[in-house]
N, C-alpha and C positions, 0 to 999 in steps of 0.2 A: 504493500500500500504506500509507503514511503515515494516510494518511487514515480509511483501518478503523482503523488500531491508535491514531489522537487518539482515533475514536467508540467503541471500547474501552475504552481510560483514562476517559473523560470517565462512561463508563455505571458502570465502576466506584466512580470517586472520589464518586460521586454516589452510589451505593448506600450507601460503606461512611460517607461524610459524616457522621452521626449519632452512630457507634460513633467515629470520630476526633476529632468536638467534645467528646463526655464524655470520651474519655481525652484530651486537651489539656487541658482545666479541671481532669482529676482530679489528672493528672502533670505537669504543665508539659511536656508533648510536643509534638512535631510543629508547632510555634508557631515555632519560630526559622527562621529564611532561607526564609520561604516565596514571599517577592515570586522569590527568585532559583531556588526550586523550579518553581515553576509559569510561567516569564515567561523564564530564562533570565540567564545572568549578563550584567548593563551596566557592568561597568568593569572595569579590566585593568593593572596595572603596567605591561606589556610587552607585546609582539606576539613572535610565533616562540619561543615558551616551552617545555619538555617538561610535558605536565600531567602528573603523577602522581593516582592515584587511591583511596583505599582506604577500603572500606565504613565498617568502624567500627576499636574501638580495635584488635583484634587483628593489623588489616592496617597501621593507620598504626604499631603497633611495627615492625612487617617491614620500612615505609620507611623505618625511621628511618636504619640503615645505606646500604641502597641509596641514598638521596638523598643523604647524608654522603659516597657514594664516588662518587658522578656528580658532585655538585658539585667535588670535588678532580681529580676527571678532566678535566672538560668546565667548567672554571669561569667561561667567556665564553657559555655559556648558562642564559638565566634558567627558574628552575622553579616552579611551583604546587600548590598540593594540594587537592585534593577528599577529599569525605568526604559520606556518608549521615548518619549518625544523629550524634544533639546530642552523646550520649560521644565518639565519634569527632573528633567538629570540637573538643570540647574539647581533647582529650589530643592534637591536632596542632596546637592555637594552643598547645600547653606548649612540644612534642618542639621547634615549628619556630617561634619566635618569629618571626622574620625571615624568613620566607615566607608569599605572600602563603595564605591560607585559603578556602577557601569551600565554599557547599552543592553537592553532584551536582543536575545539574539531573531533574527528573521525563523519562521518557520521549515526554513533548509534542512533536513535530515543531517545531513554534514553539521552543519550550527549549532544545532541545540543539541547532539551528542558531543561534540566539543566541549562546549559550556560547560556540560553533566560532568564530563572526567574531569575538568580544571578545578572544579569546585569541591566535586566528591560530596556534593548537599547531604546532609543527613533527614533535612526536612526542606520544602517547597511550601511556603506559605506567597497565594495571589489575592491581592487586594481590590474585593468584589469583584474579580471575573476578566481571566485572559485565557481562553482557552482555544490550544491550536492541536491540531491533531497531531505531528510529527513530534513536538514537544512533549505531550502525554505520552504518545508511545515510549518514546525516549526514556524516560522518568520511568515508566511500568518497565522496561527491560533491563534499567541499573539500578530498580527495586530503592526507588528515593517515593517516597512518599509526599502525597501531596494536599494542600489545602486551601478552600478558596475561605478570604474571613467576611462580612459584613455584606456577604452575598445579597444580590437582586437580580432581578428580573421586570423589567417593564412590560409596559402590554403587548406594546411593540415588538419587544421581544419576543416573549411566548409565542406571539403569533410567529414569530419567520421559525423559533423552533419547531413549531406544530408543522411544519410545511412538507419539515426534515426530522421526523419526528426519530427515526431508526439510530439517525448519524446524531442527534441530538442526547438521544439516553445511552448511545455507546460514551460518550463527550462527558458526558456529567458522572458516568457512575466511571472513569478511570480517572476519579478525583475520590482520595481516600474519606474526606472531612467537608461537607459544604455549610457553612456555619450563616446560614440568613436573617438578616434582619427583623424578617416578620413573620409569620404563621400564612400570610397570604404567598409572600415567594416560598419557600417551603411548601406548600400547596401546588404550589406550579412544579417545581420538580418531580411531585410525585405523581401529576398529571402526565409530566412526560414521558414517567414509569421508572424515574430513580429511585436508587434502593432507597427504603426507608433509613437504614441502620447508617447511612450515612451522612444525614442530613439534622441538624439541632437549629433550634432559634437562641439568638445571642441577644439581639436588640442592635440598634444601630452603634456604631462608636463614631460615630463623627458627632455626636451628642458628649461625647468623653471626653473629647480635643481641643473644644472652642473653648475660648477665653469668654469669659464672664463678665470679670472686674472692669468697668471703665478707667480705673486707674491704676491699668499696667502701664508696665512702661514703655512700650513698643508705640503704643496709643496716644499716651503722655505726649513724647516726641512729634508723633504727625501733628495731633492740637497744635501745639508749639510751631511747630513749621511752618503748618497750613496757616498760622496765626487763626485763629477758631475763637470768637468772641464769646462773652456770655450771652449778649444778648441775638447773636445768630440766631440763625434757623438752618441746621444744614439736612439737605434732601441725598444723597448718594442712591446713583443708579449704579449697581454694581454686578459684570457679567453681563453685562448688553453686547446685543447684537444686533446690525442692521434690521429693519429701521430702528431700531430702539433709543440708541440714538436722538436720531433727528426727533420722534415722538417726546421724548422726554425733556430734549432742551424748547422745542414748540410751546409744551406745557409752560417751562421755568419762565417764556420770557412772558408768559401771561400773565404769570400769576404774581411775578415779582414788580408791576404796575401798582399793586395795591401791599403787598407787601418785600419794601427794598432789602430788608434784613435774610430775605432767603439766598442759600447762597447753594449752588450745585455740585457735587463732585462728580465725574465722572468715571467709572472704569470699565473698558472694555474687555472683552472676557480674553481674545485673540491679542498679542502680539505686532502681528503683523498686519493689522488692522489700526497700530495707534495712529500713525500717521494722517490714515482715511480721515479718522474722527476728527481730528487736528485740522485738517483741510473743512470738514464741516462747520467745524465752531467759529472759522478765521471767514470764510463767506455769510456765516449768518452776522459776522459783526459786532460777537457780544466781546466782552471783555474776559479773556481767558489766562489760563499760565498752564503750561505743561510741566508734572511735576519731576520729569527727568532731567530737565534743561531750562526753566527760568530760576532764577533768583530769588525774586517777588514773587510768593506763591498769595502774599492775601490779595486774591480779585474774587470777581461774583460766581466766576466757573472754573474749577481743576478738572484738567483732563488727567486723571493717575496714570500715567502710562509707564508702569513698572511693575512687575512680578514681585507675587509674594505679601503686596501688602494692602489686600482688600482684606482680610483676617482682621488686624488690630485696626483697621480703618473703619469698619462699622462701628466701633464703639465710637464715634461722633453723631453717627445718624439721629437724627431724630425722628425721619421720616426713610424707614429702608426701602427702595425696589428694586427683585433678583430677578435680573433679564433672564435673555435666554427663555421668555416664556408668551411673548407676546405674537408671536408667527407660526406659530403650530409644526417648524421643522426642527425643531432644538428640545424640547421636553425639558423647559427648566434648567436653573441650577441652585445650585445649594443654599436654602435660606435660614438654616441653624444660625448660620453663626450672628448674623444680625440679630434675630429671636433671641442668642443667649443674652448678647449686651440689653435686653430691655428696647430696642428700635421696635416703631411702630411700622409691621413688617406687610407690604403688598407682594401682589404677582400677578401674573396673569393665568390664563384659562387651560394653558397647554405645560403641564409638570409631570408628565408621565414618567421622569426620570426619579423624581421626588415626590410622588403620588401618593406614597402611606406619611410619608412627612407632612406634607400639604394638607392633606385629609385631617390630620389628627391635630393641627395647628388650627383649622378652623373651626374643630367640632369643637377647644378648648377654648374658642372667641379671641384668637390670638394672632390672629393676621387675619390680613384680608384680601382676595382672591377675588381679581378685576379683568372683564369681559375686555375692554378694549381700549384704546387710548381716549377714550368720551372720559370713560370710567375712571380713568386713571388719573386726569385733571381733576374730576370732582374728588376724589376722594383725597390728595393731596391738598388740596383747597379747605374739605373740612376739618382735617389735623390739623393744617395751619393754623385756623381759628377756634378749634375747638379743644383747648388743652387738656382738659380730664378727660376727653374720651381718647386721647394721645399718649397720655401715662397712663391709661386704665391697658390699652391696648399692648404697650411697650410692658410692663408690670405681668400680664399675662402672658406672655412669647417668654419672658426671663423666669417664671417659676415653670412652666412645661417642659423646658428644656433644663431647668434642674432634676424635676421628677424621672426625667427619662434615663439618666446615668448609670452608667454600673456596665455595661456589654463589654467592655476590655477587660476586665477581670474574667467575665465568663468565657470569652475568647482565650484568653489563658490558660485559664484553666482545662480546657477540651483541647489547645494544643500539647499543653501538659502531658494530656492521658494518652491521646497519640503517640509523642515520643516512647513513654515509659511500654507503650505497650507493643510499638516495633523495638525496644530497649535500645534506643537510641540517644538515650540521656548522660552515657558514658562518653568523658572524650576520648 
């Protein structure tokens, strides 16, 4: 089977070759750790390692905990981290100075048995979900055991596994531990026809991770920077994506007529997208500062166009909205962490990525979940004026998201039992 799915890859990367040399030249993409993409990784701190894994940056936030309390648990075993995309590998050479880093290897047969011998893993923990068929096999034939932690499944999902339903439950049950957030994805697995005996609910841990306190110090600092007054009003659209954008500064410049004290931040979710935004705000003419290159950051609008620090940047919001939800191709993104700091949290109609989040946020009257950009204006417009029902709102997202705590530990706990029970706890 290896063998189709190298002459797969290879017809693919081969098609799409073209389209990936102009976006490397355009964006500086897909250029870095390629030797170790396509060939496999050649060196290794350590042999008998746990690899940790996580796409990009939303998942190396999630390890950041996790790996903090394996190491304090398990501290005579050494760990690694992988990572997909160049933000990803970035913001886990910040999180994890002192571990070692590297690229996931491509699904090439050749690669990810490489990687297996360099590493010699003792354990394979993937953070919610990278599953490639050459890669599993790989791992079931050098008998490394494997685990996906904070598992989901969207609808979307389900649906294209149900298509493939055969190739889908061979996928899911050559994964030792599937540790899901909710009783509802855990349902979908075993709709698939995954073994039961593999599959437990943990609770989310990105509910574990987020900062709380408005007066950390990562936070502290932005305030400071941004110059952030008491009597501001700051709105942060954080993880937008076209138009989200342009929708959201449309709003600002409306609203900021009757009230001059609001003041906007921006962050786009993409990278290579800040520039775009930057051309948008410089044509519509408002007064801006980019927060990677001006100086003078106190004006009416910051574009954040920097990795890593929409985290400690919602604790300024007073009014949070999590793009990526307004166009129905994206499915959301992450609106914990604004919720933990007490932000009075919107979004829009399309979260299928954060669907049991969203759900449970609302039923707890803890945010609020807006049809379209009509909705979006009026509902920032009544916070503005309506303070108690703005700290009633922000007050409720900050105790929900304390109630919700505890899944890293239980996640530990069940990798725990794993190792001890393939007796892999010895170094």
């Amino acid at each position: 089977m290896s063998w189709l799915l190298d002459s797969v890859y290879l017809f693919v990367l081969s098609f799409l070759s073209p389209w990936l040399i102009y976006r490397a030249l355009r964006t500086g993409r897909y250029r870095r750790g390629v030797r170790d993409k396509l060939f496999g990784l050649r060196e290794s701190p350590s042999g008998g390692v746990v690899w940790f894994h996580g796409v990009s940056v939303g998942e190396i936030h999630l390890l950041r905990q996790v790996i903090a309390a394996f190491r304090r648990r398990y501290p005579d075993v050494p760990c690694v981290l992988s990572t997909t995309t160049d933000t990803g590998y970035d913001e886990a050479r910040r999180c994890f100075p002192d571990l070692f880093v590297f690229h996931y290897p491509f699904d090439f047969s050749w690669a990810v048995r490489r990687s297996l011998r360099t590493l010699a893993p003792r354990l394979i923990v993937l953070a919610e979900a990278e599953l490639w068929p050459n890669f599993l096999m790989a791992a079931r034939q050098q008998d490394v055991p494997l685990a996906v932690i904070n598992g989901r499944i969207s609808p979307r999902s389900l649906k294209r596994y149900q298509w493939i339903k055969p190739l889908s439950r061979w996928l899911f049950n050559q994964v030792d531990l599937l540790l899901m957030q909710t009783e509802d994805y855990a349902r979908a697995l075993r709709l698939l026809g995954v073994s039961s005996d593999r599959i437990a609910v943990t609770g989310n841990i990105k509910f574990d991770g987020v900062l709380t306190d408005r007066g950390n110090p990562r936070t502290l600092s932005l305030r400071n920077m941004l110059k952030v007054k008491e009597e501001e009003f700051i709105w942060i659209a954080g993880s937008t994506q076209a138009p989200e954008e342009e929708i959201v500064l449309d709003i600002w410049r409306k609203l900021r007529r009757d009230h001059p004290n609001l003041r906007l931040f921006l962050v786009p979710r993409h990278k290579e997208r800040f520039d775009e935004v930057a051309q948008l705000l410089a044509q519509a003419g408002v007064d801006f500062a980019r927060r990677s290159r001006d100086a003078n950051l106190d004006r009416p609008v910051v574009l954040v166009d920097t990795i890593g620090e929409l985290g400690p940047l919602w604790g300024l919001a007073d009014v949070a909205f999590v793009g990526g939800s307004l166009d129905g191709r994206r499915g959301g993104q992450n609106m914990i962490e604004p919720a933990a700091f007490g932000a009075a949290v919107m979004f829009g109609p399309h979260v299928w990525n954060f669907a049991d989040t969203a759900a449970r946020l609302i039923d707890a009257h803890a945010a609020w979940q807006i049809a379209d950009a009509e909705q979006l204006e009026a509902a920032v417009r009544l916070l503005l004026e309506d303070t108690e029902e703005r700290h009633r709102l922000g007050a409720a997202a900050h105790a929900f998201v304390q109630r919700q705590q505890g899944a890293t530990e239980q996640t530990l706990a069940l990798l725990g039992e794993l190792l001890k029970k393939r007796q892999l706890l010895a170094a």
